[in-house]
Wavefront OBJ file of the C-alpha trace (Angstrom):
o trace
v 273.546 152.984 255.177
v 271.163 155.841 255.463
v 271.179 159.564 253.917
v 270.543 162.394 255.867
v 271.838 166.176 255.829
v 274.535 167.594 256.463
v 275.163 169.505 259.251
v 277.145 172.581 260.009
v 279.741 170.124 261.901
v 280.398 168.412 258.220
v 281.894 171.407 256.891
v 285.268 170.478 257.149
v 284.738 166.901 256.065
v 282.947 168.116 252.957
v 285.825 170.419 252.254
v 288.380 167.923 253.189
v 286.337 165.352 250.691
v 286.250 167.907 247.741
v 289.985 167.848 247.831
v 290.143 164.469 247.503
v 287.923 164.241 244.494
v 289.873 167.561 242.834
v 293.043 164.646 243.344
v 291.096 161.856 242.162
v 289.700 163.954 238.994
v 293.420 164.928 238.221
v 294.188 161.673 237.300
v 291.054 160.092 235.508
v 290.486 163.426 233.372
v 292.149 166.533 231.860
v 289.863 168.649 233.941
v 289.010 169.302 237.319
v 286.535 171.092 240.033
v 288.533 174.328 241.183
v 287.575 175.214 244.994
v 284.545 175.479 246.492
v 283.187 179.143 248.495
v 282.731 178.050 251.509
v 279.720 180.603 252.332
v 277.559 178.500 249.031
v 278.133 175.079 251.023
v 277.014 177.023 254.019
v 273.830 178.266 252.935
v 273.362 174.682 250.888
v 273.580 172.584 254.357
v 271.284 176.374 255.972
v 268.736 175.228 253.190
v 268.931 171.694 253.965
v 270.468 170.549 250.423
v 273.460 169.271 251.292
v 273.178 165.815 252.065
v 275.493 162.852 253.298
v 275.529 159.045 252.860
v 276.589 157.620 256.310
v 278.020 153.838 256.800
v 279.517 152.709 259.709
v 279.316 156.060 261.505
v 281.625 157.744 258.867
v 280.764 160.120 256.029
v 280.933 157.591 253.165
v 279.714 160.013 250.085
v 277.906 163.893 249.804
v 276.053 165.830 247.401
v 274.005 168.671 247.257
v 270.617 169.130 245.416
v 269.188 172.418 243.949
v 265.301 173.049 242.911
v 266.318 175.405 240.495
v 269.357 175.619 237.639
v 268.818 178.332 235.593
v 272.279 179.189 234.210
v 272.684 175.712 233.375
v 269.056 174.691 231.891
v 268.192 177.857 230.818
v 264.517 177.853 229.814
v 264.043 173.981 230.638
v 264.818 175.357 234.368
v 260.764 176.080 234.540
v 260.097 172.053 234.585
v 259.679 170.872 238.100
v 263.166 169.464 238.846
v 266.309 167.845 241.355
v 269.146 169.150 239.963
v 272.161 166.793 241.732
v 275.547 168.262 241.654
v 279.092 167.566 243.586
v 278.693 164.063 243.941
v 282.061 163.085 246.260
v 283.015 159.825 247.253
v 284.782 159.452 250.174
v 288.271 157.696 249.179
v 288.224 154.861 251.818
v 284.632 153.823 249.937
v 285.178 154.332 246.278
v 283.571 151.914 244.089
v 280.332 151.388 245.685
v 278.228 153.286 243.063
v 276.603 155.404 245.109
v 274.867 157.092 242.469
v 272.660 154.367 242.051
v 271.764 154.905 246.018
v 271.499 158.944 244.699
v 269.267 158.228 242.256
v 266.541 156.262 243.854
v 267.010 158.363 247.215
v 266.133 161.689 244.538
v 262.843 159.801 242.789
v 261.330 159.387 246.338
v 262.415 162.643 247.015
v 261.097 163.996 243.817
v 257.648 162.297 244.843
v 257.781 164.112 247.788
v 258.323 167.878 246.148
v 256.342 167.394 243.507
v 258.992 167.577 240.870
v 258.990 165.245 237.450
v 263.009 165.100 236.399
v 266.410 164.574 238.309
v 268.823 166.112 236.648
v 272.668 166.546 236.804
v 275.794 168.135 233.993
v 279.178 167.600 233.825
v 281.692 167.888 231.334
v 280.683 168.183 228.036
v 283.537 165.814 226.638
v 283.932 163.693 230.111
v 282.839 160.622 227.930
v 283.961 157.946 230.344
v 281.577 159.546 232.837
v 279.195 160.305 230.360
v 278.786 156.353 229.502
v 278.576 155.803 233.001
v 275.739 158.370 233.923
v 273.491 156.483 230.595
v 274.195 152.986 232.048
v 272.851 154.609 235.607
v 269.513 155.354 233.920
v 270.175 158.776 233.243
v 269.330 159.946 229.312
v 271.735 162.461 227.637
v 270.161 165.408 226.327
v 273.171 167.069 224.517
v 275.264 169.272 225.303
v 275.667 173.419 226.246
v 277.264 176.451 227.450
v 276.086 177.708 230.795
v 275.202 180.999 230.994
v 277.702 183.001 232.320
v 276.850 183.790 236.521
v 279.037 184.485 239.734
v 276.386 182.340 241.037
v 278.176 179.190 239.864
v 281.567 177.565 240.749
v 284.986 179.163 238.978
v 285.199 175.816 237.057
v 281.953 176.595 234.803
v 283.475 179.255 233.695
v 284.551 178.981 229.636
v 283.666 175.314 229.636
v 280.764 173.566 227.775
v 278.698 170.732 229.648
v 276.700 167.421 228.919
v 272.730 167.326 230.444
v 272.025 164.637 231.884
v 268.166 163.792 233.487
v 265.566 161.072 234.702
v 261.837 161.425 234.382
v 260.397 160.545 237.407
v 257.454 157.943 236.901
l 1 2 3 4 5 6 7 8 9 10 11 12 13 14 15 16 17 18 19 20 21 22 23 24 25 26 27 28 29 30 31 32 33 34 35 36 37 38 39 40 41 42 43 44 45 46 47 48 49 50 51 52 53 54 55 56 57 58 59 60 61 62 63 64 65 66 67 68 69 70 71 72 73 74 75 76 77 78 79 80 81 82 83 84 85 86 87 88 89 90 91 92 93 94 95 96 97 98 99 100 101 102 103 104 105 106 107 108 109 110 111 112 113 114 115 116 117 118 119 120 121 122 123 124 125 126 127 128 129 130 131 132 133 134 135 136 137 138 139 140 141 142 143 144 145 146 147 148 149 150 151 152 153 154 155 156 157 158 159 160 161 162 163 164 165 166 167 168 169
């Protein structure tokens, strides 16, 4: 297993896997991601923050990483931070808990950037996933409205979401 970027040639893969999780969400929750624009996955893989677990030569999970959150963390966006968001497993290797793999992947790489937190959100009343992102070492800080931006994804509009983040030691 090994994480690298994602390149330009994953496009369609990463699109293909976001459907699969907008399927998969349908039936574990009443909510769901609606589609991705194309041109923000672009500039995220440009930018080198999209990023791809590999195993056996296929695409087994992807996320992407910001540096900077703003409409979501608001004033606690000025602490040196990952932010981890779209985490998609790929169907065929579901159950693997690759955020576990995410998580100490993002404290090297926090080492590396200087940053002191890893951070991620989702829904503020996802409680299933909410439990799971606690047992993962992650401590819940609450919950809140993001600020409203054409900057983020259709599906944080009107919602409210739960903060999620590990100090880096």
């Amino acid at each position: 297993m090994q994480i690298i970027n994602s390149s330009s040639d994953d496009i369609d893969t990463i699109f293909t896997l976001y459907e699969a999780a907008v399927a998969f969400q349908k039936t574990k929750f009443d909510k769901h991601w609606l589609s991705f624009d194309r041109q923000m996955v672009e500039k995220e893989i440009a930018e080198k923050r999209q990023w791809k677990i590999m195993e056996r030569g296929e695409v087994a999970c992807i996320f992407a990483i910001a540096y900077q959150d703003p409409f979501i963390w608001k004033e606690r966006d000025s602490d040196p931070s990952i932010y981890i968001h779209r985490i998609v497993t790929n169907p065929d290797y579901r159950g693997r808990q690759y955020i576990k793999t995410i998580i100490e992947w993002a404290k090297e790489h926090a080492k590396e950037t200087s940053k002191e937190f890893i951070r991620m959100d989702t829904w503020g009343d996802n409680e299933a996933l909410i439990k799971y992102y606690v047992a993962c070492g992650f401590n819940f800080l609450g919950t809140i409205v993001p600020t409203a931006s054409d900057d983020l994804p259709k599906h944080y509009s009107t919602i409210f979401l739960s903060l999620f983040e590990i100090k880096v030691e």
